[in-house]
C-alpha positions in Angstrom: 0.7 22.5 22.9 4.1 23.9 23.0 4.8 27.1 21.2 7.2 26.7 17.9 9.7 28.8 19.4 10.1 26.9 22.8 10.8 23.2 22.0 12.9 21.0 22.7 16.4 21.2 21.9 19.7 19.0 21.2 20.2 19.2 25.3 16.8 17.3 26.0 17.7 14.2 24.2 20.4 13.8 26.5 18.5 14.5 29.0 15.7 11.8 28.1 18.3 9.5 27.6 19.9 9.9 30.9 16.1 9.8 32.5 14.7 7.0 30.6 18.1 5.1 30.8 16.4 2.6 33.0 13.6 1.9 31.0 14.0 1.6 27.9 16.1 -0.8 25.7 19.1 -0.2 23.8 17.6 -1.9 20.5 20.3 -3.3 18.4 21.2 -2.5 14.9 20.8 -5.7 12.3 22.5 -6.6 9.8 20.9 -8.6 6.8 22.4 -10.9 3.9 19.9 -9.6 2.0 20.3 -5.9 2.7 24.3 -5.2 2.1 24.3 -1.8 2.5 21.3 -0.9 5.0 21.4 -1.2 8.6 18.1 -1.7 10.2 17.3 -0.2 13.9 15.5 -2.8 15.7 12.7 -0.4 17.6 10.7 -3.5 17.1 12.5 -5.3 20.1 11.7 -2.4 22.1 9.5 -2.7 25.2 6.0 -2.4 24.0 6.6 -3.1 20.4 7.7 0.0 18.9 10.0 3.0 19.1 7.2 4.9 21.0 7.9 3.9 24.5 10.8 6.5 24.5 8.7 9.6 24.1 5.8 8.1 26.5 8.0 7.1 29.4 9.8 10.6 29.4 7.0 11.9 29.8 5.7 10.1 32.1 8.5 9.8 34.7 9.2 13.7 34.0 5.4 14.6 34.8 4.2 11.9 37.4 0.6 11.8 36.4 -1.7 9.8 38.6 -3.4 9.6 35.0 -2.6 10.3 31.3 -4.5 10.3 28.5 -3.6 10.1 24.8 -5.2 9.9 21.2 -3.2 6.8 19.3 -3.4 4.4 16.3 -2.4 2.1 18.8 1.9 1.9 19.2 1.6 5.0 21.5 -1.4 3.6 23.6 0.3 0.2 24.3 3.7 2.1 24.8 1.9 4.0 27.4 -0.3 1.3 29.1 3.2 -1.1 29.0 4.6 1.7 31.5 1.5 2.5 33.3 0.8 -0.9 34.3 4.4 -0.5 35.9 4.4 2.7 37.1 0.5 2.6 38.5 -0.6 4.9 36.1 -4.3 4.9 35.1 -4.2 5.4 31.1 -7.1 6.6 28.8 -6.5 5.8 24.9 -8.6 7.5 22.4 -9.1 5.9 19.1 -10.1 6.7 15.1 -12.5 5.0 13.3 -10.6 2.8 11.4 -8.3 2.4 13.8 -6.6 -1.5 14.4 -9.5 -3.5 16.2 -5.8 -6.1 17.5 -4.4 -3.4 18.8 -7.4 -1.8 20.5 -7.9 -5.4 22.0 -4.2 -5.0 23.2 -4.6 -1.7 24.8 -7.9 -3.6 27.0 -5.9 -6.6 28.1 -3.0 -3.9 29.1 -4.8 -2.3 31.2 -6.1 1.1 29.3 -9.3 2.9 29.1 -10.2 2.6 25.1 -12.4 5.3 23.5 -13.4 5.2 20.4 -14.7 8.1 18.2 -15.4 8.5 14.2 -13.4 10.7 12.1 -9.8 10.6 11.7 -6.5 11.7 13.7 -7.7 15.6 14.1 -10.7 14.4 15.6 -9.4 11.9 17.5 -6.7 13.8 19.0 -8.9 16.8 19.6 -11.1 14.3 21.9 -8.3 13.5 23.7 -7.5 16.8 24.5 -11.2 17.3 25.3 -10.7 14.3 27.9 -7.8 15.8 29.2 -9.7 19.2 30.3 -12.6 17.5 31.5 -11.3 14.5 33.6 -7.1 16.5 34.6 -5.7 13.8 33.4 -2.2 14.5 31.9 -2.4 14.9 28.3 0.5 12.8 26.4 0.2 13.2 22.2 1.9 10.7 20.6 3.9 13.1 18.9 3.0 17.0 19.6 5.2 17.1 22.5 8.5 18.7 23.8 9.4 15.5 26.2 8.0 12.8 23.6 10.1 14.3 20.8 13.2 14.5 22.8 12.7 10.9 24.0 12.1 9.5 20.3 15.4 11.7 20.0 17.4 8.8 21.9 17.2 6.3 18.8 19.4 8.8 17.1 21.6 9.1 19.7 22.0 5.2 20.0 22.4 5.0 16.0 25.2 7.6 15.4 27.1 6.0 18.5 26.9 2.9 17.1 27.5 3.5 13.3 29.2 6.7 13.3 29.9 6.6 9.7 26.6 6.4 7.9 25.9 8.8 5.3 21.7 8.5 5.5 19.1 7.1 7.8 15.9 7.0 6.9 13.1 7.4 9.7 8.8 6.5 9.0 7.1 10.0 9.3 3.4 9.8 10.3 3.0 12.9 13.2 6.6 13.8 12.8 8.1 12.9 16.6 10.3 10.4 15.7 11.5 12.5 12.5 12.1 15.4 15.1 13.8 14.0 17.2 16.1 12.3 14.9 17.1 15.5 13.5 17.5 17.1 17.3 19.9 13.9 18.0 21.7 14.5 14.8 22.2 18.1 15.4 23.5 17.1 19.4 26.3 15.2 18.1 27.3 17.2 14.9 26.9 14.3 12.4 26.4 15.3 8.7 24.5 12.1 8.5 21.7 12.8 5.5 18.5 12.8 7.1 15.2 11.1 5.0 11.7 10.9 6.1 9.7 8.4 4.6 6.1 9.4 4.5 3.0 7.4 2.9 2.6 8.1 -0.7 -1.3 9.3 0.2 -0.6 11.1 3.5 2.4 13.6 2.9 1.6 16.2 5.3 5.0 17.4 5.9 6.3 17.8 2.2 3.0 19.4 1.1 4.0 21.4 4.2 7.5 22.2 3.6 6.6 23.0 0.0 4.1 25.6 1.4 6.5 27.2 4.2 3.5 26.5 6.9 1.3 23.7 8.1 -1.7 22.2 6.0 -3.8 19.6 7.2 -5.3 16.6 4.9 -7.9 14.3 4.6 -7.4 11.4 6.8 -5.0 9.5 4.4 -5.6 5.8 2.8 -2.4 3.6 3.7 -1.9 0.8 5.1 1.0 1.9 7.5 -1.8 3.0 10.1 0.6 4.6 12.5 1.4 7.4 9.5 -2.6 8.5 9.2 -1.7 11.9 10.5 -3.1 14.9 8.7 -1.4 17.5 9.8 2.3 18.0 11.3 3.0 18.8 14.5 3.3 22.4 16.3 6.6 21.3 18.2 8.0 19.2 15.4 7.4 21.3 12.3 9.9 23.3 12.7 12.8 21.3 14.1 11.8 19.2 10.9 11.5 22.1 8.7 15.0 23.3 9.8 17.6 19.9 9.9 15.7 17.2 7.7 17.1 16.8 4.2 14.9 15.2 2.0 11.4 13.7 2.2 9.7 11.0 -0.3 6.8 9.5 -0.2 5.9 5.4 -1.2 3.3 3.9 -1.8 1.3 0.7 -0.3 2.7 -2.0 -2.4 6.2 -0.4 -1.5 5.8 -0.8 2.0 4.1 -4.6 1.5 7.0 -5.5 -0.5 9.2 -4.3 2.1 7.6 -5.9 5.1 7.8 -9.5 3.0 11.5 -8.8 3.0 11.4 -8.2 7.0 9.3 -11.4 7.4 12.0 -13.2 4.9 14.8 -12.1 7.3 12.7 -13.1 10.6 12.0 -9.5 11.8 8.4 -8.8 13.0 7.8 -5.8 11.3 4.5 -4.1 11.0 3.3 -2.5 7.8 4.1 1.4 9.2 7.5 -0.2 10.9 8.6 -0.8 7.4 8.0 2.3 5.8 11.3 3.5 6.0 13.0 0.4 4.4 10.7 0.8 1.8 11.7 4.2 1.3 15.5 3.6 1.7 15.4 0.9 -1.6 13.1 3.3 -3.2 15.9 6.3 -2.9 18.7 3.9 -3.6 21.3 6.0 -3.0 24.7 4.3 -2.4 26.1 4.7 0.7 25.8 3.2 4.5 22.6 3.5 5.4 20.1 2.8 8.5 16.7 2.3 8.0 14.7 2.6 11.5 12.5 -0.6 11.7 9.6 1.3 14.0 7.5 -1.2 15.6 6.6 -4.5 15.7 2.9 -4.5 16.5 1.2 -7.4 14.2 -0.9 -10.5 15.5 1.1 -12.6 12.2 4.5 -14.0 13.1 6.8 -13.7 10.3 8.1 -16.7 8.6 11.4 -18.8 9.5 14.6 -15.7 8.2 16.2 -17.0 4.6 18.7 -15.4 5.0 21.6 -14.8 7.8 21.1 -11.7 10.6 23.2 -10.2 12.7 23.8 -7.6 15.5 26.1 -5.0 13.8 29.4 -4.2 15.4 31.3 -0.9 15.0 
């Protein structure tokens, strides 16, 4: 892991945005009838189903591994086998108990390695370290990383260049990469934009953490956003988080559901943790321009017919 005091900075987001350029999609932001005054980032129409491709493939094409290994609820995994079926990569994905049994079945038919192990994120990420030492295999966290955080750092970038003028955006929060990098891209371009992560009411790590000026770990949280089951924040996000985010709230289950329906309603394929952050953005109800980040797409249901009109927002 990367020490606190040597991660990433505002630089490296440009930098994984210049060297995943090719990659990578430029998701859209989408306007909804039914949402007047929230944007929504559309990281579900990004290759591989969620916003997680970004980290993985700059780290991938900036460390060239004949083989990579990562512990995953599952978005990272498939972000990773997407790219290292293209790039000939051999990928290894460790899983929790409890993890998704679709998206394990995913990661098999991508091309990945799937290991399983009981317990939750701390052991399941420990394994995958574990792996890592035993086999050399590259070791790629889904969030713990300098190069992952700076690449989740390019949705940022693409949101304040395309809505300059928003007052808040409001990003899911599970290991804290997409958070951090957020807060790096934000910092890289000088907006005052208010920053909001969005945790699960029953897994806060990083307002418990903030609270207590350090890191504390938790029981593997009950929510059904299974991408946020993180127990404990990151070493290299922490304190990127700790210094540039400006608020962070918690919602519960039947938050999230509620806000998913509305997705569905509109015709967006969100997954329960990729509407976390709308959830929380109607739960703060601030006024105000606001983007909610719509993280991933990941979910075997299709969502019904829209009710409502959508549209690609234009500055």
């Amino acid at each position: 892991m990367t020490r606190p005091d040597s991660g990433p900075g505002a630089t490296d987001v440009l930098a994984a945005a210049a060297r995943i350029g090719g990659v990578v999609r430029r998701t859209p932001l989408l306007a909804v009838d039914a949402l007047p005054a929230i944007l929504l980032k559309a990281e579900h129409l990004q290759l591989g189903g969620s916003f997680k491709t970004r980290g993985a493939a700059n780290a991938m094409l900036a460390g060239n591994a004949r083989a990579v290994v990562a512990g995953s609820s599952g978005n990272h995994g498939i972000a990773l086998a997407t790219l290292g079926r293209q790039l000939g990569v051999e990928v290894t994905v460790v899983m929790a108990g409890g993890a998704s049994a679709a998206k394990a079945a995913t990661l098999r038919s991508l091309g990945a390695r799937v290991l399983q192990v009981p317990g939750g994120v701390v052991e399941r990420d420990r394994y995958a370290c574990e792996h890592a030492a035993r086999t050399g295999a590259a070791l790629i966290p889904s969030s713990d990383h300098d190069l992952v955080v700076a690449g989740q750092g390019t949705v940022g970038l693409e949101v304040f260049t395309d809505a300059p003028e928003i007052d808040l955006i409001f990003v899911p929060t599970g290991g804290g990469g997409l958070l951090a990098g957020i807060c790096l891209a934000a910092t890289c371009l000088a907006t005052p934009v208010r920053i909001v992560g969005v945790e699960p009411a029953h897994g806060r790590r990083y307002a418990r953490s903030l609270a207590a000026a350090r890191p504390v770990e938790l029981p593997p949280p009950d929510t059904i956003a299974d991408g946020l089951r993180g127990q404990r924040p990151g070493v290299v996000p922490f304190p990127i988080i700790r210094q540039r985010v400006d608020e962070l709230i918690g919602v519960t289950d039947e938050s999230i559901t509620s806000a998913m329906n509305l997705l569905h309603g509109a015709g967006i394929a969100a997954e329960p943790t990729g509407s976390v952050a709308l959830a929380g953005a109607l739960q703060f109800g601030a006024a105000g321009r606001a983007v909610a980040v719509v993280s991933g797409g990941n979910t075997l249901a299709a969502p019904p017919a829209p009710h409502g009109a959508m549209s690609a927002f234009a500055h």
